[in-house]
C-alpha positions in Angstrom: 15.6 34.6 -18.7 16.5 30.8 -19.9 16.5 27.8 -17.7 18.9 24.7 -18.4 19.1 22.0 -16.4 21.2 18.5 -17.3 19.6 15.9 -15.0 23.1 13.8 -14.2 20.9 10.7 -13.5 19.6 10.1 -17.0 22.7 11.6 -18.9 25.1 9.1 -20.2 28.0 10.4 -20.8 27.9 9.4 -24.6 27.1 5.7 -23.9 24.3 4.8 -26.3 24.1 8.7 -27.8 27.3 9.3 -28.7 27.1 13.1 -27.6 24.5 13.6 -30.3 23.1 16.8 -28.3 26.7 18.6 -28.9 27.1 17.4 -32.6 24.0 19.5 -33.7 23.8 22.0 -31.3 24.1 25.0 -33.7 26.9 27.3 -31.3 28.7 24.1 -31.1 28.9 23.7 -34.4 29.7 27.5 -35.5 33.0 26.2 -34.1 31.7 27.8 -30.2 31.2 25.7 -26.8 28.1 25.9 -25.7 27.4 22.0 -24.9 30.7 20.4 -23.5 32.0 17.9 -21.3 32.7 17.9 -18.1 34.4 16.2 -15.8 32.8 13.0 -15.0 31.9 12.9 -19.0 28.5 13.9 -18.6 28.0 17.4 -20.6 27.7 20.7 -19.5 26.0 23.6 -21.4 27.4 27.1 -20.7 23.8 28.7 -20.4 25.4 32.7 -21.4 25.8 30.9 -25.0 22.8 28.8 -25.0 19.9 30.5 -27.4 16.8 28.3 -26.5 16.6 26.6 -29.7 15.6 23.0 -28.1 17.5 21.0 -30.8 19.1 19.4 -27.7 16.1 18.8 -25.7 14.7 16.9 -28.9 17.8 15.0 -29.9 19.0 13.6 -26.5 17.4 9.9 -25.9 17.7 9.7 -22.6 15.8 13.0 -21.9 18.3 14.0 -19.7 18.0 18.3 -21.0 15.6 20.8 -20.4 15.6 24.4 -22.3 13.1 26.5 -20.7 12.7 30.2 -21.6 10.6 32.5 -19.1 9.8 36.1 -18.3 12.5 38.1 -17.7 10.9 39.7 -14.8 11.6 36.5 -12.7 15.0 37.1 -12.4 14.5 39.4 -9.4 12.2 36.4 -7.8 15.2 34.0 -7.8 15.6 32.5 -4.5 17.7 29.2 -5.0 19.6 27.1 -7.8 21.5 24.3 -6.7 23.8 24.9 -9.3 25.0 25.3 -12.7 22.5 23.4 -15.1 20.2 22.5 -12.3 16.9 23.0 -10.6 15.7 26.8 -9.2 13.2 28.3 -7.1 11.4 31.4 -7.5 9.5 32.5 -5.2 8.6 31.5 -1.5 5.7 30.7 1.0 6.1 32.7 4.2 4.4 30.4 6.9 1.8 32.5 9.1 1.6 32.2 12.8 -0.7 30.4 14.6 -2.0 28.8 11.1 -1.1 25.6 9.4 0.0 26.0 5.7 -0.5 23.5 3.3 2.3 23.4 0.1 1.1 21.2 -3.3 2.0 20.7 -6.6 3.8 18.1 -8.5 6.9 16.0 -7.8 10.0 17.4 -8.7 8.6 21.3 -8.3 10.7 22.1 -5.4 7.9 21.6 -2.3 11.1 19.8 -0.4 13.3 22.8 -1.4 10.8 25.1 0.4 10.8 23.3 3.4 14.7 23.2 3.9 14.7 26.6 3.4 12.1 27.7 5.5 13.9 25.5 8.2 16.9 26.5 7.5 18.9 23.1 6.4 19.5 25.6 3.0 20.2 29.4 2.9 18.6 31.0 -0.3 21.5 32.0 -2.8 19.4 34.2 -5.2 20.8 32.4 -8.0 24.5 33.0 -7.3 25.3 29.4 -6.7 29.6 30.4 -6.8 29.1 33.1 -3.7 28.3 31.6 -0.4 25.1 32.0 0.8 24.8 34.5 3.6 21.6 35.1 6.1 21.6 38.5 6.1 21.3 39.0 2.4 17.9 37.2 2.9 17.0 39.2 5.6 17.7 42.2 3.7 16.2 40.7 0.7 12.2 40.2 2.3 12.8 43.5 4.1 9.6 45.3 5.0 7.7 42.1 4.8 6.9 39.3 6.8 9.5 37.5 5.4 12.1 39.8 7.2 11.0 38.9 10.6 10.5 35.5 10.2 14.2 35.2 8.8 15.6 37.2 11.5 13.6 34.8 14.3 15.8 31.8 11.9 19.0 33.5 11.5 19.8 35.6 14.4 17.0 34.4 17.4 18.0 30.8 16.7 14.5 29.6 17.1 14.1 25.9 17.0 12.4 24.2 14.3 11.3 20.5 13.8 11.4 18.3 10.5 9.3 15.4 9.2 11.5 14.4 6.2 10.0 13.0 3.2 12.0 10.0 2.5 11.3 8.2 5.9 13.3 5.2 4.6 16.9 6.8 5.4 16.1 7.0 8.8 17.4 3.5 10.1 19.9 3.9 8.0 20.8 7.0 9.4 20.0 5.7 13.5 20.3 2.1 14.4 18.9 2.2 17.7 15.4 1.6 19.2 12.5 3.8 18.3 12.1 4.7 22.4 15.7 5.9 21.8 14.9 7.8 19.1 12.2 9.5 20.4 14.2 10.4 23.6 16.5 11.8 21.3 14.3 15.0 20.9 12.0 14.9 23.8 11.5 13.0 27.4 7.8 14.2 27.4 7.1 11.3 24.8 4.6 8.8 26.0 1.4 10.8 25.4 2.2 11.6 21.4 3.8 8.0 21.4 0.6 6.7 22.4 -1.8 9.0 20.2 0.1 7.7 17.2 -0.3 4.1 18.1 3.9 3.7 18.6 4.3 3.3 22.8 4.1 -0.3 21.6 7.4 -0.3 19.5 9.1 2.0 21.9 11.6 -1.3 22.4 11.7 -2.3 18.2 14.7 -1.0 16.4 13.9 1.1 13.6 14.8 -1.2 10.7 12.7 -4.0 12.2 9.4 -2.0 11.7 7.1 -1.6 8.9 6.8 1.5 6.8 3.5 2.6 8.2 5.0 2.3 11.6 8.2 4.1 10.5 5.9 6.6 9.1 4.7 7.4 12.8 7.1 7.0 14.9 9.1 10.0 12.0 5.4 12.1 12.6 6.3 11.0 16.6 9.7 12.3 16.6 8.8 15.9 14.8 5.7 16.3 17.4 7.7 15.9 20.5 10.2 18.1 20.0 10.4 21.6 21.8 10.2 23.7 18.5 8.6 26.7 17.0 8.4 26.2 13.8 7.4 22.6 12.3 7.4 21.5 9.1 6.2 18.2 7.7 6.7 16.4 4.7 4.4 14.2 2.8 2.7 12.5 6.2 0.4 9.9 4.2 2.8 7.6 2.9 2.2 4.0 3.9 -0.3 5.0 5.7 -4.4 3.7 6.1 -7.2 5.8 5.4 -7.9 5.9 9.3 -4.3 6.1 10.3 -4.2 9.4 7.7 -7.0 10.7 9.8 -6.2 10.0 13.2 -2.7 12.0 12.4 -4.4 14.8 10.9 -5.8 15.9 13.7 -2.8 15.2 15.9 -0.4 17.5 13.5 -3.3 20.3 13.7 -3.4 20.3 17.3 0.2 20.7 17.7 0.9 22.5 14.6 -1.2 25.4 15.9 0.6 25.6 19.8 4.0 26.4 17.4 4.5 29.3 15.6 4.0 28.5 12.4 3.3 24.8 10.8 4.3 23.8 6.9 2.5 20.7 5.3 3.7 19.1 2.0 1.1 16.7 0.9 -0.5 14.9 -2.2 -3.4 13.5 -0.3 -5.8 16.4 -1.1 -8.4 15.2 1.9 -5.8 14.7 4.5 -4.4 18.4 3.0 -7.8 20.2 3.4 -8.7 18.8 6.3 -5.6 20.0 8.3 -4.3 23.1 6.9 -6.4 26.8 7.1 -4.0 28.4 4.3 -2.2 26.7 0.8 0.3 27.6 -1.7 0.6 26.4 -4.7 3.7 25.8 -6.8 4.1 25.5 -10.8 6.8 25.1 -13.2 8.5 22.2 -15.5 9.2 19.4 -12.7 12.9 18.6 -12.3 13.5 22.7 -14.1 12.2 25.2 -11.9 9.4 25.6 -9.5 7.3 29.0 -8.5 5.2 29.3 -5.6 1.9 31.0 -6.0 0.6 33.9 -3.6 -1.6 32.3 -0.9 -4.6 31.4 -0.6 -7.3 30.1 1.9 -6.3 25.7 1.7 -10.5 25.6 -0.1 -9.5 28.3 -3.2 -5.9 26.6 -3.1 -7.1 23.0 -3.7 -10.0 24.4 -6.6 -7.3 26.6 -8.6 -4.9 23.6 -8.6 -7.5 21.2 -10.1 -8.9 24.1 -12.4 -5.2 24.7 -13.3 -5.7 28.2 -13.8 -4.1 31.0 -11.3 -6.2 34.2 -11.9 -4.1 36.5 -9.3 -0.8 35.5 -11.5 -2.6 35.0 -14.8 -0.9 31.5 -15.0 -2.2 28.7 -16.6 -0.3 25.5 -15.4 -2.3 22.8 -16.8 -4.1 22.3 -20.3 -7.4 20.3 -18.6 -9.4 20.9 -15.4 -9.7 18.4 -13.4 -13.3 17.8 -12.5 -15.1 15.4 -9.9 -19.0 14.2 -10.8 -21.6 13.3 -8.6 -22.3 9.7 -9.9 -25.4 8.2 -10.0 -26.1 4.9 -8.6 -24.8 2.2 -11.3 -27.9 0.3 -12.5 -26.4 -3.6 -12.1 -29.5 -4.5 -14.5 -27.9 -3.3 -17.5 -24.1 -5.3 -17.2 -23.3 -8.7 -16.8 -21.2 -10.1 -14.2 -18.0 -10.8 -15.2 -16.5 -12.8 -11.8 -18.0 -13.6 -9.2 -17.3 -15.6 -5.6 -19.2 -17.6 -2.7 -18.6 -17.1 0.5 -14.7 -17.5 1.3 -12.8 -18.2 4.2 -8.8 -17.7 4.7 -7.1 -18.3 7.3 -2.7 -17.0 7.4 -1.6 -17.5 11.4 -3.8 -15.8 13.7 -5.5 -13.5 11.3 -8.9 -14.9 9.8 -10.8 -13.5 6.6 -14.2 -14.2 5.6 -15.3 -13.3 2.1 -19.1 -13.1 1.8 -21.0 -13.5 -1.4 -20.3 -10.8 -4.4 -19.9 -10.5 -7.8 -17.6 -7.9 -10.5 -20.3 -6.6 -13.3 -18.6 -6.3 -16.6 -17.6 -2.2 -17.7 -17.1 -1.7 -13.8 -14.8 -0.3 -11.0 -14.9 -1.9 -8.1 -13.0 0.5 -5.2 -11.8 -1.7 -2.2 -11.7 0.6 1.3 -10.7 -0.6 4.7 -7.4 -0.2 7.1 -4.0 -1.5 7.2 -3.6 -5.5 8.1 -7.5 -5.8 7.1 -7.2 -8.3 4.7 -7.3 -6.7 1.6 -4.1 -7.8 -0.3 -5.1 -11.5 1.5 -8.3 -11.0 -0.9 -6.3 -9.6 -4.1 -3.9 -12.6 -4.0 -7.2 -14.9 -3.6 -8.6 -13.4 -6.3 -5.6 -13.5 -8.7 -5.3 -17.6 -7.9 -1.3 -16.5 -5.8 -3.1 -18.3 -2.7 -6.1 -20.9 -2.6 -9.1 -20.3 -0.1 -9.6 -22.6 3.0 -13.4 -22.6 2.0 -15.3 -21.7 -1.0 -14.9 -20.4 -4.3 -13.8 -18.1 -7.3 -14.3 -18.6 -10.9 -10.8 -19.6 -12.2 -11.7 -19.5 -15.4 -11.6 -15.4 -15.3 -7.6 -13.9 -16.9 -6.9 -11.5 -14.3 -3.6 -9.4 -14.5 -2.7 -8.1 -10.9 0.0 -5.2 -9.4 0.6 -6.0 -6.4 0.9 -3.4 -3.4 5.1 -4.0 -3.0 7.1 -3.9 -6.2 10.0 -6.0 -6.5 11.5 -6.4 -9.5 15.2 -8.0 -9.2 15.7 -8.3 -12.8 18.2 -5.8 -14.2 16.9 -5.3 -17.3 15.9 -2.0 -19.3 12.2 -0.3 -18.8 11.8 -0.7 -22.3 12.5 -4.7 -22.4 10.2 -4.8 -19.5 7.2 -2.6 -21.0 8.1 -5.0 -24.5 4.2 -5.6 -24.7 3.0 -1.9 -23.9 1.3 -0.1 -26.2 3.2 3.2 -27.1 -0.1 5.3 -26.6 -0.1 3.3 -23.0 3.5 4.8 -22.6 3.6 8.8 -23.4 0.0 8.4 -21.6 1.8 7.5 -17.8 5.1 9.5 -19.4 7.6 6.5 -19.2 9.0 7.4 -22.8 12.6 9.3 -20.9 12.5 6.1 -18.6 12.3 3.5 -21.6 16.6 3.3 -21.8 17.2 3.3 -17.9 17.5 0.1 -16.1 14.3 -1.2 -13.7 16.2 -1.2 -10.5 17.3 2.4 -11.0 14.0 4.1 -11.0 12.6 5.9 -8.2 9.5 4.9 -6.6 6.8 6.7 -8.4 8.7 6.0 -11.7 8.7 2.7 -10.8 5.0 2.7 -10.1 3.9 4.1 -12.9 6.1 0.9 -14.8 4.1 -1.3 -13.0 0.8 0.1 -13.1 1.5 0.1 -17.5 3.1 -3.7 -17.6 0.1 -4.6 -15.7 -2.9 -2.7 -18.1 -0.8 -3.9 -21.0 -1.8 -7.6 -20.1 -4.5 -9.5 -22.1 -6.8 -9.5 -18.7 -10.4 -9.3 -18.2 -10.5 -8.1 -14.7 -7.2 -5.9 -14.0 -6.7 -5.7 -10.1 -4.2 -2.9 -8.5 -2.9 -2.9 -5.2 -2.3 0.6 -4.0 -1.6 2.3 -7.4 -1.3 6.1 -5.9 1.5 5.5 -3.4 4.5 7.5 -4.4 2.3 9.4 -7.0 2.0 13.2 -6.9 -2.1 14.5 -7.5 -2.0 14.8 -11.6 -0.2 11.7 -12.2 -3.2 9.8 -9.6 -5.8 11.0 -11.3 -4.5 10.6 -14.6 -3.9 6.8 -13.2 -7.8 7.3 -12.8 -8.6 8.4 -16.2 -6.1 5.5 -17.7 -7.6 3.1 -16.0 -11.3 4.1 -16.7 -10.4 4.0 -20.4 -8.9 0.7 -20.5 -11.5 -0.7 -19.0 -14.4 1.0 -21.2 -11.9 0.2 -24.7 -11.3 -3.6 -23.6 -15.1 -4.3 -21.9 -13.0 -5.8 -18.8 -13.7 -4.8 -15.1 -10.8 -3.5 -12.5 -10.6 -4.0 -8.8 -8.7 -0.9 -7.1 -7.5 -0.7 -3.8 -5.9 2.1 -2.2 -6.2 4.4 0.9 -6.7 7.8 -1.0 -10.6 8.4 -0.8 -10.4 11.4 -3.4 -8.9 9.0 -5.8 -11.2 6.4 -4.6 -14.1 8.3 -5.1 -13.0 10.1 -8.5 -12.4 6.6 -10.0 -15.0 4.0 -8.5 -18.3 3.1 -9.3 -18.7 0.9 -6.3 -17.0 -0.6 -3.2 -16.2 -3.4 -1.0 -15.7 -2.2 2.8 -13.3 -4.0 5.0 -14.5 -3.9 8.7 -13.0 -5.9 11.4 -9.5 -5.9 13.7 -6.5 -5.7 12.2 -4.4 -8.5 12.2 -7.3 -10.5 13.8 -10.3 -10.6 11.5 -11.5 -8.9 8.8 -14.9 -9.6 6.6 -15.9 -8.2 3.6 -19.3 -5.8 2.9 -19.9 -5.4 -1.2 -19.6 -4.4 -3.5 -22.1 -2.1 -2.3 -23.1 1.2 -3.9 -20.8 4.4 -3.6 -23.4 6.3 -1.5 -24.0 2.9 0.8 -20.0 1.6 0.6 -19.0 5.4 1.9 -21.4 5.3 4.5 -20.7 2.5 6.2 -17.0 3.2 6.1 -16.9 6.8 7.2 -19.6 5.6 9.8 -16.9 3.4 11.0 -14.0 6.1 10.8 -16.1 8.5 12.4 -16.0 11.1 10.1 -18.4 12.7 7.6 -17.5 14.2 4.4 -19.2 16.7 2.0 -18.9 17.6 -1.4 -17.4 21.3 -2.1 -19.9 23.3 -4.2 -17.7 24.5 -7.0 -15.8 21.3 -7.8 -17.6 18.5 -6.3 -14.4 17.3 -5.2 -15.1 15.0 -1.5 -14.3 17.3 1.4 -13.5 16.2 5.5 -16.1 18.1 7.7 -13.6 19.3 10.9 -14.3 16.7 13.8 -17.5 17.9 16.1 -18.5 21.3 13.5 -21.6 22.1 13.2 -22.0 19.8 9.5 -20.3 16.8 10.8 -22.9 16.5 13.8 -26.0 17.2 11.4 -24.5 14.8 8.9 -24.2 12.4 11.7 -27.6 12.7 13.0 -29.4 12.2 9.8 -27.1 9.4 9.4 -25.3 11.0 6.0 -21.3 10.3 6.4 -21.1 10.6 2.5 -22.6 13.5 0.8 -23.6 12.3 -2.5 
C-alpha cells in the first residue's frame, strides 16, 4: 500500500514554487491528474493514480509531500486517517487494567492520536475517512480480544475517562476562570491532590495569570480529581523541574493504578520508566503514518527504542543505537580553564544568589541541575554579561553565545534569513532544511527550538551556554542535541554550559555539574562544577531518590521510592550509580 500526505502548513499554494511538483509529475504530464488543485489552491494528489515515484517529494521546496510505500499486509491494520492526503494510524495499544502504560516515540507519530482514541474524543474509521465512523464496527473489529471489551466498556457502558491534554497552553484560553473553579469543575474532593501538587495556593489565580509549570499542575490536578476509570495523560514533564517531574510521578502512579487502566505519553525516559509497568512503542515517517509496536514490559520498551531495532516485528526504525557510557572521572589536569568566576552575589527582589568559586576547563560540558526559581537562568544571564553581579567577578573577556530558556523572536523574517550564518552541515544535522522558507513566528515550539539551539552554535563563541535546550523536543532529536553539541565543542576547542531538567539528557551529555540547592524564590547557592559521580550525589541526595544504571544499556534508571535498591543505595550513601 502507498501513503501520501500534503502537509497544508508548509504547502504554498504555488507562491514561491510555482506548482513545480505537478509540472513534472510524470501522470500529470501523460496528460492524467494525479497532482491537482484544490480548493484553497493548495494541491491534492489523487493517491489511486499516484505510482511512488518521489519526483514530487524531491522537487517541492517547501517539503510539504511525503510518498511512502509499505507492506501491503498493513492495510488490514488501518485504524485511522484523518483524511485524504494525511496522517494514519495502524495499529493500537490496548491499555491493561490495573497497570500503567507508557506510549513513546517521536513527534508527529500519532502518540496524541492514540490517546483520543482510546478516550474516545475520535472513533477509529479503518481508513474510510468518507463513511462515518461507527462504534460498533470497532467493537466488532478487536472481537475476541481485549480490545472488544475495552471498547464495549467506551461505547456502550459509558465509562468515564479523564484527559491531561498535551498542549496545556489552550486551556485559559479555553476557561477564563480561577484555577479553584476549574478544579471544582470535575471534582469537589480537590484539596488533598491540590495540595500534593503544590496548587491549593493558586486555587484563587486565574488561569492565564499563572506560569507554565503551574499550569502544568493544576492540568495533571484537574485529570486526577476527576471520578474516572480510564485516565490518560499526555506529556506531564513540560515546564516542569527535575523534582517537580518526580513528585508527580509518583502521584499519577498512585492514582493511575485505583482506575482501570492508565495511558502515559512521555519523552522524559526517567520520569517514563519510573511510572509506568508496561510500554509501546510507535514507528513510522513522523507527520505520514505511525504503527504501534506489540507491548512490552516499560524496561525492554525503553532498550528496543534506543537500540532502534524491534525483534518481535523484525522492524528496524532507526539506522544508529543509541548508547549511554559509564564516564570516567574527567582528569582537570590535562585542560585549561577557559572561564572562570570568584565568588558572586545577586540579588533581584526578595530572591538572593550566591555564586561560589568555579571555573569552565577548555573541551568541557558543564551540566547545570537544580529546581524551578533556583537561580539558574539568574547565573546564565550573569554569565553571558545580560545582568552585572552585586559582588564579584567574571572574566569579560570570554565570547559567549547564549539561548536563552524563553524564545522570543518578534521579527517576521524567514528561518533561512535568520540561520544566514549557519553552516549547512549544522542545518540537515537539527533537520531545519523543510523550515529554511517558513517564516520564524510560524514555527512550532520544538521547530523553533531546534532554530535556536543552531543560530546559537553557529556563533563565533568560546563558551556556548543553553538554557533548557530539550523542552518541546521528542527523545532522538535531545540526544542528537547531545551529540551536536559534543561535536561543536570538540571541532571548535570551546566549552558549553547546559542547563536543563532532563537527567538522562543531562547525564548522556555532561562531563560535570554545578548543583543548585537552596529555596526557591528565596535563595539559592551554587555547589561546582563538581564531578558527575559527586554533582549526582548530592542532588539526588537532596531529591531523595537514587538511581541506577540498567545493565544492558547503561542508560540512568529511577529505583521505585522505599524498594529494596533505593534503601541499600541510601545506606551506603550511593544516590548515583556510576
Amino acid at each position: 500500500m502507498r501513503v501520501v500526505v500534503v502537509d497544508k502548513k508548509k504547502c504554498t499554494a504555488g507562491k514561491g514554487c510555482d506548482y513545480v511538483c505537478m509540472r513534472f509529475c510524470p501522470i500529470n504530464r501523460n496528460e492524467d491528474d494525479c497532482i491537482i488543485q484544490g480548493r484553497d489552491g493548495k494541491i491534492v494528489i489523487i493517491e489511486e493514480k499516484c505510482i511512488g515515484c518521489g519526483i514530487c517529494v524531491k522537487k517541492c521546496p517547501f517539503d510539504a509531500i511525503k510518498v511512502v510505500n509499505l507492506p501491503k499486509e498493513l492495510e488490514k491494520k488501518e485504524l485511522y486517517s484523518y483524511g485524504l492526503n494525511n496522517f494514519r494510524l495502524f495499529n493500537l495499544i490496548i491499555p491493561v487494567k490495573k497497570q500503567i502504560t507508557g506510549l513513546l516515540g517521536v513527534n508527529g507519530i500519532g502518540k496524541s492520536t492514540c490517546l483520543n482514541i482510546l478516550s474516545g474524543q475520535i472513533i477509529p474509521n479503518f481508513g474510510d475517512f468518507k463513511d462515518p465512523a461507527n462504534g460498533q464496527k470497532v467493537i466488532d473489529y478487536f472481537k475476541g480480544t481485549e480490545g472488544q471489551l475495552y471498547f464495549e466498556s467506551l461505547y456502550t457502558k459509558g465509562v468515564d475517562t479523564s484527559y491531561k491534554p498535551q498542549y496545556i497552553e489552550r486551556i485559559p484560553k479555553a476557561f477564563t476562570g480561577t484555577v479553584k473553579e476549574l478544579l471544582k469543575g470535575f471534582s469537589n474532593n480537590i484539596d488533598e491532590i491540590a495540595k500534593e501538587l503544590e496548587v491549593y495556593d493558586l486555587y484563587d489565580r486565574k488561569l492565564n495569570e499563572i506560569s507554565g509549570g503551574e499550569l502544568q499542575r493544576v492540568a495533571i490536578a484537574a485529570s486526577l480529581v476527576k471520578n474516572s476509570q480510564l485516565l490518560f495523560i499526555d506529556e506531564p514533564s513540560s515546564y516542569l523541574d527535575i523534582k517537580q517531574r518526580l513528585k508527580i510521578s509518583n502521584v499519577i502512579r498512585r492514582v493511575g493504578l485505583e482506575k482501570d487502566s492508565c495511558v502515559v505519553v512521555e519523552h522524559d525516559l526517567v520520569m517514563l520508566d519510573y511510572l509506568a509497568d508496561l510500554g509501546n512503542i510507535m514507528y513510522g515517517k513522523s507527520g505520514a503514518y505511525g504503527i504501534v509496536s506489540n507491548q512490552l514490559s516499560i524496561r525492554e520498551a525503553i532498550n528496543t527504542f534506543l537500540y532502534g531495532y524491534i525483534k518481535e516485528d523484525n522492524m528496524r526504525f532507526r539506522e544508529n543505537e543509541i548508547k549511554f557510557e559509564v564516564k570516567a572521572p574527567v582528569v582537570s589536569l590535562s585542560r585549561f580553564p577557559l572561564i572562570s568566576w570568584d565568588k558572586i552575589t545577586k540579588k533581584l527582589g526578595n530572591f538572593e544568589l550566591t555564586i561560589n568559586k568555579g571555573s569552565l576547563m577548555r573541551n568541557e560540558i558543564v551540566g547545570i541541575l537544580g529546581e524551578n526559581g533556583i537561580g539558574k537562568t539568574t547565573f546564565a544571564k550573569l554569565l553571558s554579561g545580560m545582568i552585572k553581579p552585586d559582588a564579584g567577578t567574571i572574566d569579560s573577556s570570554i565570547k559567549i553565545s547564549y539561548k536563552p530558556q524563553y524564545i522570543s523572536i518578534e521579527d517576521d523574517n524567514i528561518v533561512r534569513v535568520y540561520l544566514k550564518t549557519c553552516s549547512q552541515s549544522l542545518i540537515e544535522k537539527l533537520d531545519l532544511s523543510h523550515l529554511l522558507a517558513r517564516k520564524v513566528s510560524e514555527l512550532s515550539g520544538g521547530e523553533l527550538q531546534r532554530v535556536a539551539i543552531a543560530e546559537c552554535l553557529s556563533r563565533d563563541a568560546d563558551v556556548y551556554l543553553l538554557d533548557e535546550p530539550s523542552a518541546h523536543l521528542d527523545v532522538e532529536q535531545r540526544l542528537n542535541v547531545s551529540n551536536i553539541i559534543r561535536d561543536i565543542v570538540k571541532k571548535k576547542e570551546a566549552s558549553c554550559f547546559v542547563i536543563d531538567h532532563d537527567i538522562l539528557f543531562m547525564d548522556y551529555l555532561s562531563d560535570r555539574l554545578i548543583v543548585f540547592l537552596g529555596t526557591p524564590a528565596i535563595k539559592g547557592q551554587t555547589y561546582g562544577p563538581l564531578q558527575m559521580r559527586e554533582g549526582m550525589n548530592l542532588f539526588l541526595k537532596e531529591l531523595n531518590i537514587t538511581f541506577r544504571r540498567d545493565k544492558d544499556t547503561k542508560r540512568p534508571r529511577a529505583n521505585k521510592l522505599d524498594s529494596q535498591l533505593d534503601s541499600e543505595q541510601k545506606l551506603s550513601g550511593e544516590y548515583y550509580y556510576q
